[in-house]
N, C-alpha and C positions, 0 to 999 in steps of 0.2 A: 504494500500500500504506500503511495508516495506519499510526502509531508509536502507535497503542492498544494494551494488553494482549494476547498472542494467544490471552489465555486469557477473552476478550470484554469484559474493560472495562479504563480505560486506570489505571496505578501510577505515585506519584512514586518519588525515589529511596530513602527512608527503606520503602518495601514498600505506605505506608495507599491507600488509595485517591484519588486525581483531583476536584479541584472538581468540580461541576456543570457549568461552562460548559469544560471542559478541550477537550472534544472539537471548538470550534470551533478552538482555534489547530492539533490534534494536525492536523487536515487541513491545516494550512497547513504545516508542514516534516512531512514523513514519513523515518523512519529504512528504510532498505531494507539492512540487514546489517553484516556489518562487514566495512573497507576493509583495514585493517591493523592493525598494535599488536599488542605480544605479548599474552596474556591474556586476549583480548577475548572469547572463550567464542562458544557458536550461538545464533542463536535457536529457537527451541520452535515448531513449525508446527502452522498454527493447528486446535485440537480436540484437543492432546494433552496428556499431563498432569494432573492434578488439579486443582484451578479454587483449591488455596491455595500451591501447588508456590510455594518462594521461588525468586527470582531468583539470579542469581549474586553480586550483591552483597552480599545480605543470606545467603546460604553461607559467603560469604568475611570477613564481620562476624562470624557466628557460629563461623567456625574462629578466629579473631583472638582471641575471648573467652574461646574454651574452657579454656585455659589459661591463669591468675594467678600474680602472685604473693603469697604470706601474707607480710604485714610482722609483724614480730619473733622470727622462726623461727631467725633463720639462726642458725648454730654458727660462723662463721668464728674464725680467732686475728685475735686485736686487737692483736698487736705487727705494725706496719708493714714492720719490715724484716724478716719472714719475704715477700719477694719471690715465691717459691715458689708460695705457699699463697693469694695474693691474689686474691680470683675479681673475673674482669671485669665484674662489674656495679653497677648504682647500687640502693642502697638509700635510707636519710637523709641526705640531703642539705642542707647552707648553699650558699647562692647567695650569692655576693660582685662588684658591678661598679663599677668605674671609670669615674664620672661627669668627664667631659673636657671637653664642651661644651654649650649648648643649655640649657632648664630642667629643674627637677627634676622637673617634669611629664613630660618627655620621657625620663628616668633611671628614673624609675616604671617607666614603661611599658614600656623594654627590658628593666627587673628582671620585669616580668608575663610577659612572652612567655619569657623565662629558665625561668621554671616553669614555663610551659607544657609547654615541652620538655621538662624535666626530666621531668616526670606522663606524659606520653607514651611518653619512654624504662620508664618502671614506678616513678620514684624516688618517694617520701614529701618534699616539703618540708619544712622546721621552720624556717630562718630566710631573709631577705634583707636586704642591706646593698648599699649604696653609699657612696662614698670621693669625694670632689670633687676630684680631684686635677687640675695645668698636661697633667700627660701619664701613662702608668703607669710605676711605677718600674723601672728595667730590670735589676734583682735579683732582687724579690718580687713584680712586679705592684701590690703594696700598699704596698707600704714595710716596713722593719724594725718599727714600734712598732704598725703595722694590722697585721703578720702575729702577732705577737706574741697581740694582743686576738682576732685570728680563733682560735688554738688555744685559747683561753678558752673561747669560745661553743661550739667544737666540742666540746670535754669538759665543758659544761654541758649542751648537746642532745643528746649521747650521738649526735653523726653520725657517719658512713664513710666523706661523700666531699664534698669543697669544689667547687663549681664556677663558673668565672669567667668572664664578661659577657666574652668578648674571647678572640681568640688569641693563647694563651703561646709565648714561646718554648719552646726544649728548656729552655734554662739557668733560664727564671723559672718552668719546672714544677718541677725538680729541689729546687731551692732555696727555696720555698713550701711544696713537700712536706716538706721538712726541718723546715721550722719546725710545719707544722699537725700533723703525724704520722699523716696519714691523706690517702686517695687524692686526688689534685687531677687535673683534667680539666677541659677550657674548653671553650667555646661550638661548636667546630668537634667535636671529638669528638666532643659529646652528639651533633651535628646526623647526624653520620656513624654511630653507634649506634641512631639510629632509623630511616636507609636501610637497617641492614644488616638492620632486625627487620622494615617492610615490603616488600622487594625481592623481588617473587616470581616475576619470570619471570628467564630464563636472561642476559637483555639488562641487563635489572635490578641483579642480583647481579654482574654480572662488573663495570660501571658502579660499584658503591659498592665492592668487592674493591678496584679501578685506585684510586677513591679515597682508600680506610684506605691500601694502602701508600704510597700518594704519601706521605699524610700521618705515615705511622710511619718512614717512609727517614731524615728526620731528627734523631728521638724516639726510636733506639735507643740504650737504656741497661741497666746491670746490676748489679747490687748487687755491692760492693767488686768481686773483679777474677773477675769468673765470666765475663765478656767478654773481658777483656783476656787472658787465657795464649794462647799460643801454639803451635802446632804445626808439625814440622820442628825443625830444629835438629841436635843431636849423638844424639837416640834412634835406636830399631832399627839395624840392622845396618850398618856402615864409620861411619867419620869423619864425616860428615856428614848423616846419620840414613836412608842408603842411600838409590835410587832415587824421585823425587821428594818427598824431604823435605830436600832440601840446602839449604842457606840460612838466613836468621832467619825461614822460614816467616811465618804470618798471623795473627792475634788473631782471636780466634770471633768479637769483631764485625764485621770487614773479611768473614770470612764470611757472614755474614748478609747482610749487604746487599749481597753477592754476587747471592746467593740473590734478591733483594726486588728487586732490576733485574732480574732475569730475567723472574721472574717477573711484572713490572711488563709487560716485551716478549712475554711471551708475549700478556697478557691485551690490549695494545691491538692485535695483532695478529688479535686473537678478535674484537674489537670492530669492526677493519675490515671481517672477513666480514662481520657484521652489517649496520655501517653501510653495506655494500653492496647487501646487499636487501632497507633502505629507502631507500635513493636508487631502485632498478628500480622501488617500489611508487610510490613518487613520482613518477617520470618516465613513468608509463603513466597517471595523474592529468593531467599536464600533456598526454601528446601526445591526451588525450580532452579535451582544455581542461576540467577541471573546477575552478573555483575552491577555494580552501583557506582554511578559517575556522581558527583559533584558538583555545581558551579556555585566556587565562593570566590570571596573576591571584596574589597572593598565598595563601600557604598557609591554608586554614580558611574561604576566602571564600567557599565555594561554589558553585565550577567541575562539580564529579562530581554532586551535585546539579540544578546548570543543565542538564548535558547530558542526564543521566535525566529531567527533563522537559523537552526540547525533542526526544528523542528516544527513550525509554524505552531507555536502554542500561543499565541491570540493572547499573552499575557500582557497586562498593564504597563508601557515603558513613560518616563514624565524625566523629562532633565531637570530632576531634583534628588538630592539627600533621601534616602528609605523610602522612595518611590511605593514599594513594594514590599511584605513582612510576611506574609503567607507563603508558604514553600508549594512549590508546583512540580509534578514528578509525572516525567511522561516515556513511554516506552518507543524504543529506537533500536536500531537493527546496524552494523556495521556494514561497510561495502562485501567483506564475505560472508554477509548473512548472518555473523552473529549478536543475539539479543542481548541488549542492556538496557538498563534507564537511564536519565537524565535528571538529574534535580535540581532548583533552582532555589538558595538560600538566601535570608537575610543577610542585608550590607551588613559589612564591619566599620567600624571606625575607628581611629586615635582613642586613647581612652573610653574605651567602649563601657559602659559602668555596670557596673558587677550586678547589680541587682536587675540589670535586663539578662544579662550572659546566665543568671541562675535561673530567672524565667523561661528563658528560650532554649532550655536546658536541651529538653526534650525534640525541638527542631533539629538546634545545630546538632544533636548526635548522630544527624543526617551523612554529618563529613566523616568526625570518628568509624564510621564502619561503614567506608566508600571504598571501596575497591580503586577507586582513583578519583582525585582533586582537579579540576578544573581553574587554577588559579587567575583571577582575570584582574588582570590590572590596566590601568588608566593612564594610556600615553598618551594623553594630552597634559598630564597634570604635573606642574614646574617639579614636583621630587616622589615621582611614585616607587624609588627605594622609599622611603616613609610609609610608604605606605604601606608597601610587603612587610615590611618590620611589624607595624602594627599587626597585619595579618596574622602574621605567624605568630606574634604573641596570643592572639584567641584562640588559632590552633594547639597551642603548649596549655591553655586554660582549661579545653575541653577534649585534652587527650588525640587529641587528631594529628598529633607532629608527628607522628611514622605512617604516617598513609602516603601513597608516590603522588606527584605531584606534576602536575605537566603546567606552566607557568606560561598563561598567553596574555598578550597587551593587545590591547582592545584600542581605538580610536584610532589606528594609524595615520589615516587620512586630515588627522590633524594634529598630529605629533610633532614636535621639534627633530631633526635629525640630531642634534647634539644627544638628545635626550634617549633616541631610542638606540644610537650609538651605545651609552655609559651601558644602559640594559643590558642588549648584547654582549659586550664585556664582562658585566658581574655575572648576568644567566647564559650559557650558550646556548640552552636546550631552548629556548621560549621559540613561541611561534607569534608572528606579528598578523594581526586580521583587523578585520572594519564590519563589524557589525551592521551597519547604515549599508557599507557601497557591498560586501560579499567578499572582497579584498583577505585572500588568504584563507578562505573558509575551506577549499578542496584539502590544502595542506594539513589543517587543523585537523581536519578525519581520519587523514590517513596515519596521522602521530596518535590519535585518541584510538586506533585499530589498534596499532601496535602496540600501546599503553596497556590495552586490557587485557587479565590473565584468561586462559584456555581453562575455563571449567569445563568444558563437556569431555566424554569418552568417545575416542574413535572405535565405530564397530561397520560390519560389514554382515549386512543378514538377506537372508530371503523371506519376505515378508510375503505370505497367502492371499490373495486375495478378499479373502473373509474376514479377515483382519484388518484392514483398510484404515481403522482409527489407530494404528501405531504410526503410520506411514505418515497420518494429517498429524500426529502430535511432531513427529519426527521435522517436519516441515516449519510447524509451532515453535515448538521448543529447540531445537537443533537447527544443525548447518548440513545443506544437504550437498557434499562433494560429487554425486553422481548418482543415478534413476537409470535401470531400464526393468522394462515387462516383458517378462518372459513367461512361459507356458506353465509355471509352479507358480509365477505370482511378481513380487513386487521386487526387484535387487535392489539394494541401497547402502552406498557407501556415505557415511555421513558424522559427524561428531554430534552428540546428545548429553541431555546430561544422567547423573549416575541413575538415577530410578527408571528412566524411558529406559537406559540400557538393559536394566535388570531385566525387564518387561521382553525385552528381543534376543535374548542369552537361548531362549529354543531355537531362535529361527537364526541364530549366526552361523555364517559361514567360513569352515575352516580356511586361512592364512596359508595351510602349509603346498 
């Protein structure tokens, strides 16, 4: 079945149409449905439809759009401590980082991807700073006379909300926010603010849910003492504030975070259904011995893209930050016929915060037990060494550093030659492609063929006629070297995997 268009010709991921020469690699890996992954939608059989019908991806771009927000509308109250009134979102934003180590090249560039996120989450930029500090200060993040000059710039830029290159404490949000007079929110928040706006399957949201409260158990605060009073004591009726109110009772915040473990237990209790029937979809992958490919890769590098053209899976592509956070697993066939998947993971990023990486626990062990890594990095981007670093540190997190690894740079067609030069140099093995043009995509197959291990047994049977469903599994599941019919029945030279063989161990025919 080819992974061309069903609606006659073959689409990349952005909806335009397929090179010219598309069609020779589409016969080399063909997509034959989807395996698992919440999300992942049907395909369209083939003759139905309207010949401009969008894909799912580009439905799920367009629902994403439909809704903006207008910058300088809003009415909010501009006193800080009306706590109350304070809506949870970013508008104008200062981006503020703490440069600690490395060059200022490299300070840049974490302050670049700072805005990135920000513009992702919906914020407006107006300023960036960095601070060269031994370490951050463990008061301000900035120190007393930088938090000082930050409230300047913010009531010069007429911002709403500071946002810092790093994870604050409780105490150096608090205390930051005292001095700027306006919302302060660091690097892990914003990141966890854009899981909660793209999470769109049940898997999804319950995953960045587990994550915000991890990350709020800590961070519960309240304005003067609307937390702290207490309930029980000497009210309602006897001496002791009658039937379970005896005692110096609990302060509303000891409640809450009553509340926030609970419900922390419910939700990975949720998650273990889950992760449960993908470990089943998993282990009927394994006992069919089907290898398992990977695409990880830093976030924006163009993984959802790769896989819509390597398999026309119709998935979500948006030139933004975590486009995409639902895993998409679709099954593919090598140019000699043999089967594997394809999976499609969440971006990584710099400082990826822990309390997502334990959430998405159960995702990423997508790569840990891949038969081979798709490493996709981003040659457009001024140091994407940085960014395999990064990488590879979430692989060392989640056990996935011994898995083989085939390292491709994606965007070629707009890569620096210097840049893709240095690559070369540190990686030799990488293969360079273009996702958008098809550029390098023949080459890419033929190293992801070679990459993949040989789980099937070669056997050579004569297979009966009356038998006929070994021969259609044999075609299924296996690689067929060679067919003919003959007057006994079916001959077949072919590699299968170990239980089909067991299955044709009558009907083999002697080697000697």
């Amino acid at each position: 079945m080819s992974t061309a268009d069903t609606r006659g010709r073959a689409r990349t991921g952005d909806g335009t149409d397929a090179f010219a020469g598309e069609e020779v690699f589409r016969e080399a890996i063909t997509a034959e449905g989807t395996s698992d992954g919440p999300g992942t939608g049907r395909r369209e059989a083939p003759g139905t439809g309207p010949e401009n019908a969008p894909d799912r991806g580009e439905m799920e771009l367009a629902e994403r759009h439909a809704l903006r927000r207008v910058q300088g509308l809003s009415t909010e109250l501009t006193d800080v401590t009306e706590v109350e009134y304070r809506q949870l979102r970013l508008e104008r934003v200062v981006l503020i980082g703490v440069w600690t180590r490395g060059t200022q090249a490299e300070a840049d560039n974490s302050l670049t991807e700072l805005a990135a996120l920000a513009e992702t989450a919906g914020a407006l930029v107006l300023e960036g700073l960095t601070q060269r500090r031994p370490k951050p200060d463990p008061a301000t993040y900035i120190g007393k006379g930088k938090a000082a000059e930050l409230h300047d710039i913010v009531a010069a830029t007429g911002a709403d909300t500071v946002i810092c290159d790093g994870e604050l404490t409780p105490g150096q949000l608090i205390q930051l926010e005292d001095v700027v007079k306006v919302k302060v929110i660091d690097r892990t928040a914003l990141i966890l603010d854009i899981f909660a706006q793209h999470a769109r399957s049940s898997e999804g949201k319950a995953q960045v849910e587990l994550a915000q409260l991890n990350y709020l158990l800590p961070r519960l605060r309240g304005w003067g003492h609307s937390l702290s009073r207490q309930a029980g004591g000497a009210g309602g009726g006897g001496g002791n504030g009658g039937v379970g109110l005896r005692g110096p009772g609990e302060t509303k915040i000891e409640t809450d975070r009553r509340r926030i473990n609970d419900k922390i237990a419910k939700l990975r209790r949720r998650l273990s259904h889950m992760r449960t029937a993908r470990d089943v979809k998993r282990d009927v992958r394994r006992t069919r011995e089907v290898p398992s490919v990977v695409i990880a890769g830093y976030t924006n590098a163009g993984k959802s893209s790769l896989l819509n053209r390597l398999t026309g899976a119709g998935v979500l592509v948006e030139n933004a930050l975590f486009a995409t956070l639902d895993p998409t697993v679709r099954h593919a066939r090598t140019p000699d016929g043999r089967k594997f998947t394809l999976s499609d993971t969440v971006g990584f990023v710099r400082h990826l915060p822990h309390q997502l990486v334990e959430a998405f626990r159960s995702t990423l062990e997508e790569a840990s037990d891949a038969d081979l890594i798709l490493h996709v990095v981003d040659g457009s981007h001024p140091d994407p060494e940085e960014q395999i670093r990064a990488v590879h540190e979430v692989f060392a997190e989640i056990e996935a550093g011994d898995v083989p690894e085939l390292i491709v740079v994606n965007k070629v067609d707009s890569a620096a030659p210097d840049v893709l030069k240095a690559l070369r140099t540190r990686y030799p093995d990488v293969v360079e492609v273009s996702a958008r043009t098809g550029e390098g995509i023949p080459a890419l197959v033929d190293r992801l063929a070679g990459a993949l291990p040989e789980l099937a047994r070669e056997v050579r049977a004569l297979v009966p006629y009356s038998r006929g469903d070994l021969v259609a599994r044999a075609y299924e599941e296996g690689r067929i070297l060679s067919e003919e019919h003959t007057g006994e029945g079916t001959r077949l030279h072919a590699f299968v995997p170990e239980m089909l063989a067991a299955k044709l161990e009558g009907y083999t025919l002697s080697t000697a």
